[in-house]
SERO-219163 format. One record per residue: residue number from 0; residue in three letters; y, x, z of N, C-alpha, C in turn. Coordinates in Angstrom, 3 decimals, m for minus. Each point is the difference from the previous one (the first is absolute). Layout:
N
{site NUM; "Ala"; {Y; X; Z}; {Y; X; Z}; {Y; X; Z}}
...
//
This chain:
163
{site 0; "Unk"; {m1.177; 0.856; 0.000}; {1.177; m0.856; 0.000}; {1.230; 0.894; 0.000}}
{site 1; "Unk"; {0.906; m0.284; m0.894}; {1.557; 1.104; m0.167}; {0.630; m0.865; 0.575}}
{site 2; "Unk"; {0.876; 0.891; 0.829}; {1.329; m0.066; 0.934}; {1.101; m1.022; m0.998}}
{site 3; "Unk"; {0.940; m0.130; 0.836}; {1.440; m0.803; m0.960}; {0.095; 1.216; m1.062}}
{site 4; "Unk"; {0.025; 1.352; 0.087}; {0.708; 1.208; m0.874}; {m0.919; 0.402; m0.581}}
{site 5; "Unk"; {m1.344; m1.149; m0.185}; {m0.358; 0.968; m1.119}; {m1.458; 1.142; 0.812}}
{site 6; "Unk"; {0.658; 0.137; 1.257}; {m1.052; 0.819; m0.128}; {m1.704; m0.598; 1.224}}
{site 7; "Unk"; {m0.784; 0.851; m0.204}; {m0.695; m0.631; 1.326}; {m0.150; 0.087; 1.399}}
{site 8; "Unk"; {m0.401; m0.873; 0.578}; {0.018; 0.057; 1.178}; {m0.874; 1.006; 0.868}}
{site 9; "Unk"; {m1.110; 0.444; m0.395}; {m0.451; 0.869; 0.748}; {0.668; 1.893; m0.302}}
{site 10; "Unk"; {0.067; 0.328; 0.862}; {1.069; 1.282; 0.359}; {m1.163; 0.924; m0.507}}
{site 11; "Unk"; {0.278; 1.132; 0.113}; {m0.748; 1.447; m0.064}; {m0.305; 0.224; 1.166}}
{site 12; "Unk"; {m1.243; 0.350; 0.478}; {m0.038; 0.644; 0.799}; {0.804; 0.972; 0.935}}
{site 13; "Unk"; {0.609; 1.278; m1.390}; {0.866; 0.828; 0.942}; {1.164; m0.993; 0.723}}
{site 14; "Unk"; {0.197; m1.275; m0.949}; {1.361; m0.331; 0.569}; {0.011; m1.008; 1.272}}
{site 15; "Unk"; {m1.311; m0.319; 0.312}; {m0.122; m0.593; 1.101}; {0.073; 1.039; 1.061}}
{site 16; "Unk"; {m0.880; 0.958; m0.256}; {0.207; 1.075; 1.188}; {1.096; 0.417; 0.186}}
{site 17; "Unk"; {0.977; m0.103; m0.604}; {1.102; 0.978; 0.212}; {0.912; m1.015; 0.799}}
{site 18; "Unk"; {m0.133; m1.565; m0.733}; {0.648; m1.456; 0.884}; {m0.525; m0.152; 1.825}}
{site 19; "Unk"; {m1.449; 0.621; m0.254}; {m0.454; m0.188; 1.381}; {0.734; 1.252; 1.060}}
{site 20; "Unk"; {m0.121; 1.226; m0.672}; {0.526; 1.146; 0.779}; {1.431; m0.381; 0.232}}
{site 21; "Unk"; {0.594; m0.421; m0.591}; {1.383; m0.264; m0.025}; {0.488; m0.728; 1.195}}
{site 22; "Unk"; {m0.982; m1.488; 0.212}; {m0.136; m0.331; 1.404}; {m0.643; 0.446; 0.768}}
{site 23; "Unk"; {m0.500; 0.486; 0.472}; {m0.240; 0.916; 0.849}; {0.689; 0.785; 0.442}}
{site 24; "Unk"; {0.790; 1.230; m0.669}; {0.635; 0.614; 0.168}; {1.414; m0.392; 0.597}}
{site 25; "Unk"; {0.478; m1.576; m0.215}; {0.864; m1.058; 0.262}; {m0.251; 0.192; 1.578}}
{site 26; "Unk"; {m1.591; m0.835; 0.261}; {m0.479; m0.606; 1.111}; {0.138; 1.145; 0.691}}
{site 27; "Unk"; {m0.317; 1.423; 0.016}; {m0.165; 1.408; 1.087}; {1.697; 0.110; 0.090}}
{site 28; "Unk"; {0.642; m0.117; m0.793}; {1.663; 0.594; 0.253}; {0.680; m1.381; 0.676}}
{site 29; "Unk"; {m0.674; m1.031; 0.029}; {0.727; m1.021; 1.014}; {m0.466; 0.072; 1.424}}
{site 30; "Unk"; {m1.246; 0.693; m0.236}; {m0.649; 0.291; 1.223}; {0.681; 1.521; 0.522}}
{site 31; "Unk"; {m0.153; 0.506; m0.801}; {1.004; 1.154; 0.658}; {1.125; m0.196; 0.154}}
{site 32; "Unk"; {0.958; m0.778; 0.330}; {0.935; m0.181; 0.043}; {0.541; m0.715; 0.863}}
{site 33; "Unk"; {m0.893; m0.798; 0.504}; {m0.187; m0.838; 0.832}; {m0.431; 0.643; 1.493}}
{site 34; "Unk"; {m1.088; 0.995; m0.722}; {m0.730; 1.214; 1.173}; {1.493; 0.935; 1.042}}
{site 35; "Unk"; {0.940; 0.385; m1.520}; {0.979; 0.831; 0.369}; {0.804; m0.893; 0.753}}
{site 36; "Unk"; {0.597; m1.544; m0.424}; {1.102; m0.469; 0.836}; {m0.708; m0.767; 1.946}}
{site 37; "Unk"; {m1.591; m0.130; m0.211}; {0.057; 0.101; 1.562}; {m0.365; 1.540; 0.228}}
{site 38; "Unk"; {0.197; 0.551; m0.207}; {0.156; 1.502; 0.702}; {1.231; 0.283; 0.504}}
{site 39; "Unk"; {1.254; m0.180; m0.880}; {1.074; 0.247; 0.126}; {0.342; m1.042; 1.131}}
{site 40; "Unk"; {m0.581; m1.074; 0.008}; {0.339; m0.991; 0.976}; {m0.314; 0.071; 1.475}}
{site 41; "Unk"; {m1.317; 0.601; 0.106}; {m0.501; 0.814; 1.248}; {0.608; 1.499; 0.367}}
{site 42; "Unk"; {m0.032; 0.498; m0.712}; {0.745; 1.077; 0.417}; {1.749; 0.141; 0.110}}
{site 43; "Unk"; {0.690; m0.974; m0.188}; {1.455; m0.087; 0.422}; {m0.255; m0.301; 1.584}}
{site 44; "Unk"; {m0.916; m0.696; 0.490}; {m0.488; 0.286; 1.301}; {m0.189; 1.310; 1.180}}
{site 45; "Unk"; {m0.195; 0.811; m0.992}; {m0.209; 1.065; 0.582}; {0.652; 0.649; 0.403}}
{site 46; "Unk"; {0.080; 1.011; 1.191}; {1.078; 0.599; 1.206}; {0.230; 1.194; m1.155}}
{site 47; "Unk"; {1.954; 0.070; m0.109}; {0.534; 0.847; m0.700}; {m0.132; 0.309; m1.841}}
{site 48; "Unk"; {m0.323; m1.898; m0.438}; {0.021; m0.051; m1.406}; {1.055; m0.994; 0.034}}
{site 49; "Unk"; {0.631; 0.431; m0.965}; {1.774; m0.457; m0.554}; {m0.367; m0.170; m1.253}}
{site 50; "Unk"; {1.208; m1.022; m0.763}; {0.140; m0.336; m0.778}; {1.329; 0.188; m0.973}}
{site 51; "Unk"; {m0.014; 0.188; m1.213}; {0.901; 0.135; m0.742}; {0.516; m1.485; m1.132}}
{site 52; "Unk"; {1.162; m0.016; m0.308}; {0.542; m1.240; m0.491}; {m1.310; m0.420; m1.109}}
{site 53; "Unk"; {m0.265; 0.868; m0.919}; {m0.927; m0.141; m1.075}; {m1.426; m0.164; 0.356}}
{site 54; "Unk"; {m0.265; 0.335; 1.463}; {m1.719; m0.326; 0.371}; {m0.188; 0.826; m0.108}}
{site 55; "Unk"; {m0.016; 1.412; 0.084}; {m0.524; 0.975; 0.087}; {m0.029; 0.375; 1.876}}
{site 56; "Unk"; {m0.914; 0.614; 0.244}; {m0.560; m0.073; 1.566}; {m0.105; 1.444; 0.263}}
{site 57; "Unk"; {0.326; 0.436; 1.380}; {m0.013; 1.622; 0.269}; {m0.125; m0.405; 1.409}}
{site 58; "Unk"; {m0.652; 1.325; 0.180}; {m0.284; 0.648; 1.711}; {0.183; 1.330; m0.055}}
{site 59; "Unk"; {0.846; 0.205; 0.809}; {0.550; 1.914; 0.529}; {m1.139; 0.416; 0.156}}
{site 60; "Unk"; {m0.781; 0.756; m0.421}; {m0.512; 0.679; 0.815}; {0.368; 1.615; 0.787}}
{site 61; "Unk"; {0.819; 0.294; m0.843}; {0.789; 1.634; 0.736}; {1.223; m0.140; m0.158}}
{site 62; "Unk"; {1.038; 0.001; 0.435}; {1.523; m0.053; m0.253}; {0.524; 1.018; m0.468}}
{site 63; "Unk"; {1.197; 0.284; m0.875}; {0.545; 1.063; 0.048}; {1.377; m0.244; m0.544}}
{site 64; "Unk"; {0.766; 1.224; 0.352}; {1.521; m0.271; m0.330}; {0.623; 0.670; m0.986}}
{site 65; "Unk"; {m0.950; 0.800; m0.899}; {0.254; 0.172; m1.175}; {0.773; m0.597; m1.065}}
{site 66; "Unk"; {0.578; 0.400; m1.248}; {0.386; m0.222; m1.200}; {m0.811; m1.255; m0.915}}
{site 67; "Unk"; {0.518; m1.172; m0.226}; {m0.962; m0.840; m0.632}; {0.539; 0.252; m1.481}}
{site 68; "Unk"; {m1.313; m0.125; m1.000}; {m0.081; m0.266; m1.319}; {0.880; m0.847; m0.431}}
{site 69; "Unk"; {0.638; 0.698; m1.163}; {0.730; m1.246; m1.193}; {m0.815; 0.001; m0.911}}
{site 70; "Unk"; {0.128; m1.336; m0.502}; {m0.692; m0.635; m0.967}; {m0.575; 0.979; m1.524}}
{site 71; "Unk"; {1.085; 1.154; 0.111}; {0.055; 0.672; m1.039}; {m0.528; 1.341; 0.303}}
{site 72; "Unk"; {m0.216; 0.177; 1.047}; {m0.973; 0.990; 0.527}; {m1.154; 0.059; m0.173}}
{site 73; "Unk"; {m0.770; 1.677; 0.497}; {m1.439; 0.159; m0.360}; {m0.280; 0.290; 1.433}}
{site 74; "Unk"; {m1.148; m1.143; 0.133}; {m0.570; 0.209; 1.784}; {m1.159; 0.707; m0.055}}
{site 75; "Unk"; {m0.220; 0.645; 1.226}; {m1.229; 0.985; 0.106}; {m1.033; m0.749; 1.306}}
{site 76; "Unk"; {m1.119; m0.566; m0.536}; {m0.724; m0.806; 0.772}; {m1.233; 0.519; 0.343}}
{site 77; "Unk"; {m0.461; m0.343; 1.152}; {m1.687; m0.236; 0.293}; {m0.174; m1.600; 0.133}}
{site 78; "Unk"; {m1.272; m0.552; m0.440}; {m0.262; m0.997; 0.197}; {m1.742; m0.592; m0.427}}
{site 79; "Unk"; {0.410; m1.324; 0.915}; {m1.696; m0.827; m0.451}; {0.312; m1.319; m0.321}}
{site 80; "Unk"; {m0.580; m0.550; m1.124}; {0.113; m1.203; m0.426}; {m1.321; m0.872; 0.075}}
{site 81; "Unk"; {0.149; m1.276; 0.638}; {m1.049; m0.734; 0.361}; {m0.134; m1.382; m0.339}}
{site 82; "Unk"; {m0.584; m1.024; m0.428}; {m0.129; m1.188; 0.034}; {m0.283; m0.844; 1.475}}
{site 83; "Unk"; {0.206; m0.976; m0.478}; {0.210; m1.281; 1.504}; {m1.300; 0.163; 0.741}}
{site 84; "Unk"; {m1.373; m0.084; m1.043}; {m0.917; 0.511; 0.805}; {m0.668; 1.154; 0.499}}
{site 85; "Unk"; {0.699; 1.225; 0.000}; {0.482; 1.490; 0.227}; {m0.622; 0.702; m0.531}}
{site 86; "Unk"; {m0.508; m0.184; m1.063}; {m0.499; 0.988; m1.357}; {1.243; 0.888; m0.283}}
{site 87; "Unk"; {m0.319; 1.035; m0.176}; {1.032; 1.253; m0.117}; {m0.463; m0.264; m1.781}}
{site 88; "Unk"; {1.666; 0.193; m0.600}; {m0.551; 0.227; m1.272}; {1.141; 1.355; m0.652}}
{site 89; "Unk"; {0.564; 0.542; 0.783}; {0.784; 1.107; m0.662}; {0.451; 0.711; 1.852}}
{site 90; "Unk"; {0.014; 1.581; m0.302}; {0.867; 0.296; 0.921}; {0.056; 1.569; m0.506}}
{site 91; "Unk"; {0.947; 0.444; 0.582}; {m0.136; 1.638; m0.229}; {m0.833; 0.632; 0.704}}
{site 92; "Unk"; {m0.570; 1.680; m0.505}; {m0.846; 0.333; 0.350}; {0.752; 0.715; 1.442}}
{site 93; "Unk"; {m0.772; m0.075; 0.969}; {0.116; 0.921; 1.668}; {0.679; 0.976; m0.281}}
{site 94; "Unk"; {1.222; 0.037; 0.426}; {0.499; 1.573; m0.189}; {1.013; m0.097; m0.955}}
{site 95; "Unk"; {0.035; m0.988; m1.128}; {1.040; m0.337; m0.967}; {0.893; m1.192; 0.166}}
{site 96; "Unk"; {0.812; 0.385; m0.871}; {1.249; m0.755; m0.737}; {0.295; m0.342; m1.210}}
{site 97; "Unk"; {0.254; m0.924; m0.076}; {0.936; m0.410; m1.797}; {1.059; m0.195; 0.203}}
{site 98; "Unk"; {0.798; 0.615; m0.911}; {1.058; m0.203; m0.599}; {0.409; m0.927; m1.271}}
{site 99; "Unk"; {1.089; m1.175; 0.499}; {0.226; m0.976; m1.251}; {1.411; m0.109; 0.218}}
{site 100; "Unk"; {0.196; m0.825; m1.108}; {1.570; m0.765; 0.118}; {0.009; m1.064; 0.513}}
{site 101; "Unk"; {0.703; m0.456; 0.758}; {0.027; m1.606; 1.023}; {0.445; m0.735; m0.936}}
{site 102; "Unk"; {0.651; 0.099; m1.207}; {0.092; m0.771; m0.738}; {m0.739; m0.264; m1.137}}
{site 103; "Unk"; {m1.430; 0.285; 0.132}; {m1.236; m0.029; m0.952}; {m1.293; m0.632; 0.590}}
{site 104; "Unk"; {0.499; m0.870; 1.403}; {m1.145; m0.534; 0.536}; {m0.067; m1.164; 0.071}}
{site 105; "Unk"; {m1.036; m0.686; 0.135}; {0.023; m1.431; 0.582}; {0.959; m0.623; 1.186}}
{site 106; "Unk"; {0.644; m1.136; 0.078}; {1.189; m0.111; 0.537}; {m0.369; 0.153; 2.027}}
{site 107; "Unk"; {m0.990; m0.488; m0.005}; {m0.416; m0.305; 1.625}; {0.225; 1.750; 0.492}}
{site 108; "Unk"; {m0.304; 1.082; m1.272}; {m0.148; 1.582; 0.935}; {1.754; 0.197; m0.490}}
{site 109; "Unk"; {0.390; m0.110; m0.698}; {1.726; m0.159; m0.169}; {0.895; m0.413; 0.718}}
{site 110; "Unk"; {m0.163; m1.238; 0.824}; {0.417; m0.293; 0.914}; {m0.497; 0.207; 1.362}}
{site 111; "Unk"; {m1.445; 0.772; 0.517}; {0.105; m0.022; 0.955}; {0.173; 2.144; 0.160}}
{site 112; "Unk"; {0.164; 0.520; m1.143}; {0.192; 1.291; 0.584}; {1.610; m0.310; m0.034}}
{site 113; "Unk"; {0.817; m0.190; m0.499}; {1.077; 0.257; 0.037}; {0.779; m0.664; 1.313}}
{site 114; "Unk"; {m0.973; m0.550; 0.636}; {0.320; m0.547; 1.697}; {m0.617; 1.421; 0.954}}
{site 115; "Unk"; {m0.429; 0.612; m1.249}; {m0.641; 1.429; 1.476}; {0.702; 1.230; 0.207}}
{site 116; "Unk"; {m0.219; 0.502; 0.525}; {0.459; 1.450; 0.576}; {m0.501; 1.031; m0.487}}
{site 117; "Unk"; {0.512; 0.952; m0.265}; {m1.697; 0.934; m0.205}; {0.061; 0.283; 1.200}}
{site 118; "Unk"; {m1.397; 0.516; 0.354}; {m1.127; 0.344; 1.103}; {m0.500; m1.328; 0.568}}
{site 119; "Unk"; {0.197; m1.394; 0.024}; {m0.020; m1.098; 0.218}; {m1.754; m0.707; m0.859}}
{site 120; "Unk"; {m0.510; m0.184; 0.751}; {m1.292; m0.597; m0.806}; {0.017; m1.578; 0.430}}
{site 121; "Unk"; {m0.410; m0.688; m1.114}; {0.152; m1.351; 0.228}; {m1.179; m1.112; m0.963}}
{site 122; "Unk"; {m0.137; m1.051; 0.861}; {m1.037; m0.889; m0.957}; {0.393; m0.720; m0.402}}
{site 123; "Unk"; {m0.221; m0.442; m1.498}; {0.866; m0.802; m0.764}; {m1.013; m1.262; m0.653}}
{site 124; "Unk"; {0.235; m0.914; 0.452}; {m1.054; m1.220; m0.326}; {1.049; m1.184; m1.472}}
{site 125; "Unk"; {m0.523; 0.725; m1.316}; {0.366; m0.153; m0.848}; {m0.508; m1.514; m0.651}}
{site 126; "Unk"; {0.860; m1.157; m0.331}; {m0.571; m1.238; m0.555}; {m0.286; 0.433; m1.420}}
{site 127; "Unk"; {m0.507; m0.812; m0.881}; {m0.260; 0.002; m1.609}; {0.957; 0.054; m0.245}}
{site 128; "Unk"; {1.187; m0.776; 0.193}; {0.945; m0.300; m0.835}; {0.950; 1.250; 0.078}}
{site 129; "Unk"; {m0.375; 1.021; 0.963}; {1.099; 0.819; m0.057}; {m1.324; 1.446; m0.265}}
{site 130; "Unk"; {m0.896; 0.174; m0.104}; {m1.235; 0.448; m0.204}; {m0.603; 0.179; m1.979}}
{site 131; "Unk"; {m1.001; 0.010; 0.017}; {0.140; m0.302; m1.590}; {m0.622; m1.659; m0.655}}
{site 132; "Unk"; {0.300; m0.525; 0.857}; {0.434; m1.594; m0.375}; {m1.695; m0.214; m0.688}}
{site 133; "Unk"; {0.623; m0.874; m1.021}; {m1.197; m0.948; m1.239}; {m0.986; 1.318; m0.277}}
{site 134; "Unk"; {0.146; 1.087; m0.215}; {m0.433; 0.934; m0.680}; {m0.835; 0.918; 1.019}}
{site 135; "Unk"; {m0.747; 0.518; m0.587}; {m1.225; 0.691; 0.750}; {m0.205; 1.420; m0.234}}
{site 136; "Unk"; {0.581; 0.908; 0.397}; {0.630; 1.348; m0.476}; {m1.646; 1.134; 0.137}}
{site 137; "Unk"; {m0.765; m0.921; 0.688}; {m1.336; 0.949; m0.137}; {m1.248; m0.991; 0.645}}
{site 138; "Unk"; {m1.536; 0.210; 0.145}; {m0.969; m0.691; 0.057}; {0.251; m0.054; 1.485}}
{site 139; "Unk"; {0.373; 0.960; 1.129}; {0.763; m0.101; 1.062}; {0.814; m1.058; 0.467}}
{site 140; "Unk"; {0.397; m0.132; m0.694}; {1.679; m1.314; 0.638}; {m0.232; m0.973; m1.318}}
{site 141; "Unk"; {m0.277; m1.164; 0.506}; {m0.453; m0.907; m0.470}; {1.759; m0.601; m0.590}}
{site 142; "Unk"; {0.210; m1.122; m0.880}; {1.252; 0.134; m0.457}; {0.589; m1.320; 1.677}}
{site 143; "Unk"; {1.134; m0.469; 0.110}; {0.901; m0.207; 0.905}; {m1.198; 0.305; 1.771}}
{site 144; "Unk"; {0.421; 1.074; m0.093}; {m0.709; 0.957; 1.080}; {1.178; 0.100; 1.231}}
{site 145; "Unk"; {0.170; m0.390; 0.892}; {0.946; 0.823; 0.872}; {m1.167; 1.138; 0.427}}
{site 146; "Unk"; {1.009; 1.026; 0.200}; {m0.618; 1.361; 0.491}; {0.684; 0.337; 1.151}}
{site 147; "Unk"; {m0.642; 1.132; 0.245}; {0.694; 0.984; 1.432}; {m0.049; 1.329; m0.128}}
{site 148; "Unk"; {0.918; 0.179; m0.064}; {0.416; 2.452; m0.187}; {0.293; m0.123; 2.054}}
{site 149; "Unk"; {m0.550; 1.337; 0.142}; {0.415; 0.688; 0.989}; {0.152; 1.261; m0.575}}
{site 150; "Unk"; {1.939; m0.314; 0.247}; {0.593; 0.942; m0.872}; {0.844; 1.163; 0.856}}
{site 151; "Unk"; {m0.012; 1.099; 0.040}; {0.860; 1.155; 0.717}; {0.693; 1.067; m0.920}}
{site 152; "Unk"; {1.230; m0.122; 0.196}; {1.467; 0.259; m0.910}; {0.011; 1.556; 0.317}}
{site 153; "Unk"; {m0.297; 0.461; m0.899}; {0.066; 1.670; 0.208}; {1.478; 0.810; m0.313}}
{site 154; "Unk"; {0.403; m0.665; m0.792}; {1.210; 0.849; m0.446}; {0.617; m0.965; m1.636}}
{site 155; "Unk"; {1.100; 0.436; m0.194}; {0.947; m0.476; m0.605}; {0.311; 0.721; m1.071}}
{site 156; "Unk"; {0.393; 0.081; m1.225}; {0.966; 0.866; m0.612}; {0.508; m1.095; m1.214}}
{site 157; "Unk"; {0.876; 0.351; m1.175}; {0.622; m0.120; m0.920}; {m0.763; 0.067; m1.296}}
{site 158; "Unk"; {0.204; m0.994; m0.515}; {m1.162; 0.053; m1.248}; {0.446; 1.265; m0.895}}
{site 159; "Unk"; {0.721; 0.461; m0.455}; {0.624; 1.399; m0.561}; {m0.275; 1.400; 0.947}}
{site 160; "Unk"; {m0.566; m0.107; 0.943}; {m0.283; 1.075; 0.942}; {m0.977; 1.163; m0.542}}
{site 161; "Unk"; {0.403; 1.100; 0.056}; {m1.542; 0.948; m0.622}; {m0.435; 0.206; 1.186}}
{site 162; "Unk"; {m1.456; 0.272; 0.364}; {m0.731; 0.650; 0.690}; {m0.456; 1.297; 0.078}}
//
């Protein structure tokens, strides 16, 4: 039996699978997302987690009275990045640092280093929306993922700086 256009009603195979993955992939990112906003919801509970206008969530963990990052700066970090259910899926290796531009990151580490100090280590409980949203940047972080960096601000310089 053909459709109104002509064509028929039964699909291809590939194209059902790809209709089915499609929901699915729907159904896990509403679920993740859902996973991330009661997390964020339980943990604003928690002794010495603050909040920022945009939903982004932090806890001190070391203070310091250091020089904070401009936006246009290159920060020198240690860190661990984790999901809601504390799967580590990125961190630097023991003993190291990276170096980036604060203005080349996802917005949740943009806005919460440039609230830091250097020598200041801090946990930053990042939503999707300020995180990498719809999109799924690796098999790790599922797409609207809130995440968590425990992040410590090593040093500062000038994107034009030689080393």
């Amino acid at each position: 039996m053909a459709g109104c256009d002509g064509s028929s009603e039964h699909q291809p195979i590939e194209d059902k699978e790809a209709f089915r993955q499609s929901l699915l992939e729907k159904a896990l990112n509403d679920d993740t997302r859902k996973a991330g906003n009661e997390f964020l919801a339980n943990n604003l509970k928690q002794p010495g987690v603050q909040v920022t206008a945009s939903g982004l969530q932090y806890r001190i963990i070391t203070d310091a009275t250091g020089a904070k990052p401009a936006r246009d700066q290159i920060v020198e970090v240690q860190y661990q990045g984790r999901r809601v259910d504390g799967g580590i899926f990125d961190a630097t290796a023991e003993g190291k640092s990276i170096k980036f531009p604060l203005n080349q990151v996802i917005d949740g580490w943009r806005e919460g280093l440039s609230m830091m100090s250097v020598g200041s280590e801090w946990e930053l409980f990042i939503p999707a929306d300020l995180a990498y949203g719809a999109r799924s940047p690796s098999v790790d972080i599922p797409a609207n993922s809130t995440i968590i960096f425990t992040v410590k601000l090593l040093g500062i310089s000038d994107a034009g700086a030689q080393e």
